[in-house]
C-alpha positions as CSV (number, residue, x, y, z in Angstrom):
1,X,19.3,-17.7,-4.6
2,X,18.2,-20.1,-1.7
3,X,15.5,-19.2,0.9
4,X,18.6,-18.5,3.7
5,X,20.6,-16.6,1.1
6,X,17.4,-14.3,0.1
7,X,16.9,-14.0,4.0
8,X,20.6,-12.7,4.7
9,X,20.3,-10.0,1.3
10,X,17.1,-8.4,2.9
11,X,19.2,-8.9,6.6
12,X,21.7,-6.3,5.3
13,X,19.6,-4.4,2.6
14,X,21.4,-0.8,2.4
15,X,19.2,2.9,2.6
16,X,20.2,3.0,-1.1
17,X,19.1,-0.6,-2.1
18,X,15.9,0.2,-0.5
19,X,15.5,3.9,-2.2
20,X,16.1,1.9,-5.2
21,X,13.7,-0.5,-5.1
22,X,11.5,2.6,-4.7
23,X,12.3,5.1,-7.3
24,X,13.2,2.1,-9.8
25,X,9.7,1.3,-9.3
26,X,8.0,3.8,-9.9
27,X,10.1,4.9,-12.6
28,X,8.8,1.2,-14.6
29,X,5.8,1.5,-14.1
30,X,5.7,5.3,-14.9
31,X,7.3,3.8,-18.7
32,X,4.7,1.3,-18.9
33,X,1.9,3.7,-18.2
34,X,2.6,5.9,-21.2
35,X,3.5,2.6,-23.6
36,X,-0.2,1.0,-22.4
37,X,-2.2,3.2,-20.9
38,X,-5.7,2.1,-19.4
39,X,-7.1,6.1,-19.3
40,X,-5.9,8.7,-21.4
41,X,-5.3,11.2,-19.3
42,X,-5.4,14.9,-20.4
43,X,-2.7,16.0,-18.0
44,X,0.7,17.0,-17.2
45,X,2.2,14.0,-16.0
46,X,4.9,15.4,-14.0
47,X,2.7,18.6,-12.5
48,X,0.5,15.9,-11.7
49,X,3.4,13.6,-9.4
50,X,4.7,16.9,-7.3
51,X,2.4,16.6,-4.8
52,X,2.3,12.6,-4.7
53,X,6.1,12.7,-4.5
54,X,6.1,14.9,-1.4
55,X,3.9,12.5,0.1
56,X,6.0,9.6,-1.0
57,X,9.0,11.4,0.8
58,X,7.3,12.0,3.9
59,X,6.5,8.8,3.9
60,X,10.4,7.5,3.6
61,X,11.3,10.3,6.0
62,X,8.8,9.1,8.7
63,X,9.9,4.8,8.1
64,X,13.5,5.9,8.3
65,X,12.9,7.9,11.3
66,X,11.4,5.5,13.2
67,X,13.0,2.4,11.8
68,X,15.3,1.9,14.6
69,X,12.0,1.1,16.5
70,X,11.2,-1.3,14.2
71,X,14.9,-2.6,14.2
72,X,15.0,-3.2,18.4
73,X,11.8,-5.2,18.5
74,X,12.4,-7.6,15.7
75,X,16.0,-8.4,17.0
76,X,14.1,-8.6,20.9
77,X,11.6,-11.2,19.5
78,X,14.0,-13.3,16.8
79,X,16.5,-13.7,19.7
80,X,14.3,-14.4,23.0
81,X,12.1,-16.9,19.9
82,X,9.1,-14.8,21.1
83,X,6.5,-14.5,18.6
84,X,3.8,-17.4,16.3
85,X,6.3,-17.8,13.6
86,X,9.1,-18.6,16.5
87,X,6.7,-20.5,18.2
88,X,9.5,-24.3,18.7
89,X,11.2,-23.1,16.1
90,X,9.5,-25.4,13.9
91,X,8.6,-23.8,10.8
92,X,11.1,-24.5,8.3
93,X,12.8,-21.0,6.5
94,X,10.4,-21.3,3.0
95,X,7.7,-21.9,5.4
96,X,8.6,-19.1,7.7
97,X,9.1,-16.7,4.8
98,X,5.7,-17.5,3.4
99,X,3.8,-17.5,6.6
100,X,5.6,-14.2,7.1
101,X,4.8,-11.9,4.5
102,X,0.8,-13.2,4.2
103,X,0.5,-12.3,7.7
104,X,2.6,-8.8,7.5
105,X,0.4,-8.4,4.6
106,X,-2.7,-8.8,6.7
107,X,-2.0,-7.2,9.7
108,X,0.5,-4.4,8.3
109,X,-1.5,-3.4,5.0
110,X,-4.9,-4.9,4.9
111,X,-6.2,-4.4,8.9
112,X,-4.9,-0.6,9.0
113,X,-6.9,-0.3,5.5
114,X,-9.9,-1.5,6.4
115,X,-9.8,0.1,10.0
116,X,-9.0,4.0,8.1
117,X,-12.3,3.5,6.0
118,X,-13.9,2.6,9.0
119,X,-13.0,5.5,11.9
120,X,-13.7,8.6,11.2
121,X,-11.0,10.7,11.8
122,X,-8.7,8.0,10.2
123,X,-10.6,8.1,6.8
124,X,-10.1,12.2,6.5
125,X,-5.9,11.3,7.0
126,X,-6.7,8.3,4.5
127,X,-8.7,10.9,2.4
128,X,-5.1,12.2,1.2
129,X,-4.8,9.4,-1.0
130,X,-8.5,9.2,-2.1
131,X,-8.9,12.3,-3.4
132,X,-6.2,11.9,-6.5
133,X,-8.4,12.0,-10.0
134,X,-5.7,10.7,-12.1
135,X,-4.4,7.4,-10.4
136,X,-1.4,6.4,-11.6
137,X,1.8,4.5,-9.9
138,X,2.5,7.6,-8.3
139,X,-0.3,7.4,-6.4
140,X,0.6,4.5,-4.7
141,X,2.3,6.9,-1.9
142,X,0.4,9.5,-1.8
143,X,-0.7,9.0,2.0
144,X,-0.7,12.0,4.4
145,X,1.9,11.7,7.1
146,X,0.0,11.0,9.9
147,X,-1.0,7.5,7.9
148,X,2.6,6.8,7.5
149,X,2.4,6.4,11.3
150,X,-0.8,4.7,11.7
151,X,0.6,1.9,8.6
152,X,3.8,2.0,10.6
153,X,2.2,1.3,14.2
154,X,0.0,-1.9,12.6
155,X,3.5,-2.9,11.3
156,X,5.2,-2.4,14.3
157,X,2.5,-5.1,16.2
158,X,2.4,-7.3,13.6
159,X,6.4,-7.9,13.9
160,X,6.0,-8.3,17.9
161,X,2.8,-10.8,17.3
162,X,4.8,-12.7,14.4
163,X,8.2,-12.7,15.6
164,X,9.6,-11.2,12.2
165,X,13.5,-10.8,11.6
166,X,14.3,-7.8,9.9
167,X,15.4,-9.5,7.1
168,X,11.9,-10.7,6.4
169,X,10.5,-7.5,7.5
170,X,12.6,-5.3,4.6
171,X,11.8,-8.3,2.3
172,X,8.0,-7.7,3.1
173,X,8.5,-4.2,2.6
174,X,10.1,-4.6,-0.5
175,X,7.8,-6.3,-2.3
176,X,4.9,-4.1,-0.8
177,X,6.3,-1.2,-2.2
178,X,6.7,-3.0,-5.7
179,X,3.0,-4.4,-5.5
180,X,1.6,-1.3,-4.7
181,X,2.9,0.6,-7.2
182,X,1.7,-2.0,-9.7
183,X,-1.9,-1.7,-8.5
184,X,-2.1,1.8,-8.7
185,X,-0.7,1.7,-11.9
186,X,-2.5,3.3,-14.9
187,X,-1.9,0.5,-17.2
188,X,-4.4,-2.2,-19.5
189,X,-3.3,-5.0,-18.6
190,X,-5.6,-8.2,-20.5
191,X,-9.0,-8.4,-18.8
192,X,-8.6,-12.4,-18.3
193,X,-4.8,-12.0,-17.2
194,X,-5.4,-9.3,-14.8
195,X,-8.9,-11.5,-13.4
196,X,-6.4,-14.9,-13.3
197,X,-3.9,-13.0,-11.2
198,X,-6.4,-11.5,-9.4
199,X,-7.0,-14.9,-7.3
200,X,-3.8,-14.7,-6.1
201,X,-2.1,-11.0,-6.0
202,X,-4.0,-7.4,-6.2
203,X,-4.1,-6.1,-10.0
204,X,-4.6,-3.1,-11.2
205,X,-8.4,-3.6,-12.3
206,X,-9.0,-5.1,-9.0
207,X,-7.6,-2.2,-6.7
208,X,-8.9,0.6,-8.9
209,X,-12.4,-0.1,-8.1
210,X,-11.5,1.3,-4.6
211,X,-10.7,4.3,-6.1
212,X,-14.3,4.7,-7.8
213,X,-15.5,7.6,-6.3
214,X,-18.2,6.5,-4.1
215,X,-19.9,3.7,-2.0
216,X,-20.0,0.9,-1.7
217,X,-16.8,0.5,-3.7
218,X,-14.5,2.8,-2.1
219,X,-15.3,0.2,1.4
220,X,-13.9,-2.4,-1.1
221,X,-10.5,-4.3,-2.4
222,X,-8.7,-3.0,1.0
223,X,-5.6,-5.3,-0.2
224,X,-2.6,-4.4,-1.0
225,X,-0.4,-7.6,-1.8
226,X,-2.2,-10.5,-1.3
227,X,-5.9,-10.6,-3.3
228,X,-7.2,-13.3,-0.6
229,X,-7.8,-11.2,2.7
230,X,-11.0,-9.4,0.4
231,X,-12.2,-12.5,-0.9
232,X,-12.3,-14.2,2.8
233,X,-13.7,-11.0,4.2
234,X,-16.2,-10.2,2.0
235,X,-14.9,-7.1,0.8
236,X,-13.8,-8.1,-2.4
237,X,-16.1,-6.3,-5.3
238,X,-15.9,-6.0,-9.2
239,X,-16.8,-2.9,-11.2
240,X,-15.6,-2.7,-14.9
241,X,-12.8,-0.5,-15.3
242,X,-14.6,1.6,-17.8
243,X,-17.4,2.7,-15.5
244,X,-14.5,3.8,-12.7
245,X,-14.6,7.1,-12.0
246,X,-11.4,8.3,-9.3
247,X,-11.6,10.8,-6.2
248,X,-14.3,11.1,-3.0
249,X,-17.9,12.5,-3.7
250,X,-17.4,14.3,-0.7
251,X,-14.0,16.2,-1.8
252,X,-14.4,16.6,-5.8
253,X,-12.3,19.5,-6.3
254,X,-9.6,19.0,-8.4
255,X,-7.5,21.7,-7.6
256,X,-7.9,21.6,-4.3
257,X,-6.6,17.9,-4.2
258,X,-3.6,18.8,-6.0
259,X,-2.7,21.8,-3.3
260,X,-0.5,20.3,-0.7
261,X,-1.1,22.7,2.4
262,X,-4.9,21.9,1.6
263,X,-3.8,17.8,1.6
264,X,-2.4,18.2,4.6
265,X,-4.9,19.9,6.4
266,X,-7.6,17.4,5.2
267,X,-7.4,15.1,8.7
268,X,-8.6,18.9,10.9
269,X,-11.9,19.3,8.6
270,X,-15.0,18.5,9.4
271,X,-16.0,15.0,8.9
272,X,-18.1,14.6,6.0
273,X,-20.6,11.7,5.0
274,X,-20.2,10.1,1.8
275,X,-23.0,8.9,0.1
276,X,-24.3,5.9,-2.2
277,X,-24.6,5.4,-5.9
């Protein structure tokens, strides 16, 4: 498949190709967790996913919901050539591709990141997805739905600014949603593989230091495709996976992570500090 061929699939990508490339994720990676596990955790697996899956589908119901949004501006900007990619249509496709999802990557995943960890009320929505103790591939969508907006906003600006088709949009999407799973995974992956790939993509060792329960290395690894973006903004930090332990400091009870109505009241409590280890 050529550049202008992978471009035109993701152009007319169907709601069921995309659902997919979500639940056939997640079911992989859930295999591979219990082949290779990197914790053995001491838990009902599936009692464990019910509340992460009712995240993940408020998630799909909000993108879908406001997709059409998404849908008018890209076609606005690829027609009227308005955005840096479209700048003289220059850039050739493979360039335009690349360029593409390293900058959707920036300004759709890592900038929202980093800005939810560091604005108050935006951490206690972003605390929804902290606050699991046993972080696995189902994980990776566990975001209250409030963030679902805030991820899609960033999105939404970073097609305008870029000039993004949809087709590179859904391709960007696509392998977000495949990425992120696999660095929330809880799988053992080689030390020196995972640290190799980790110069180029997120790994699993790499973004489950975020989820350590305290500072500084929850403000750490805010990447979610592309490993670069830490390492050029100094946020990048290494903690051996061993010495991880998952959650907040500030909301370290178990049950109450795992109640849904409590999950989704998290962004109207009161703001508390976390502290330093």
């Amino acid at each position: 498949m050529d550049m202008q061929e992978l471009i035109y699939f993701f152009e007319n990508i169907s709601s069921l190709q995309r659902s997919f490339i979500l639940v056939g994720g997640i079911t992989f990676f859930w295999s591979i967790e219990s082949l290779i596990p990197l914790f053995k955790f001491n838990y009902a697996k599936l009692k464990h996913a019910l509340p992460n899956f009712f995240f993940t589908l408020t998630t799909v119901l909000v993108n879908f919901s406001l997709a059409f949004i998404l849908l008018l501006v890209s076609d606005w900007v690829s027609i009227n050539g308005y955005g840096l990619l479209n700048y003289g249509n220059l850039l050739p496709l493979s360039v335009y591709i690349i360029l593409g999802v390293i900058f959707l990557d920036f300004i759709g995943a890592y900038l929202p990141h980093y800005v939810q960890h560091r604005v108050k009320f935006l951490w206690k929505i972003h605390l929804v997805h902290h606050s699991d103790h046993k972080v696995d591939t189902t994980t990776a969508n566990r975001h209250h739905p409030f963030e679902s907006i805030i991820r899609y906003v960033f999105t939404l600006f970073a097609v305008a600014i870029l000039g993004a088709n949809m087709g590179l949009v859904f391709l960007y999407q696509s392998l977000f949603v495949v990425l992120s799973q696999f660095n929330h995974a809880n799988i053992n992956i080689n030390p020196k593989l995972d640290k190799f790939l980790s110069y180029f993509i997120v790994t699993p060792n790499m973004h489950k230091v975020h989820h350590h329960y305290v500072l500084p290395y929850t403000d750490s690894n805010y990447g979610n495709i592309f490993s670069f973006w830490d390492r050029l903004f100094g946020t990048f930090t290494f903690l051996n996976p061993s010495k991880i332990i998952y959650g907040v400091d500030t909301h370290f009870d178990e049950k109450e992570n795992q109640s849904i109505s409590s999950l989704l009241y998290r962004p109207f409590e009161k703001h508390k500090s976390s502290t330093n280890n």
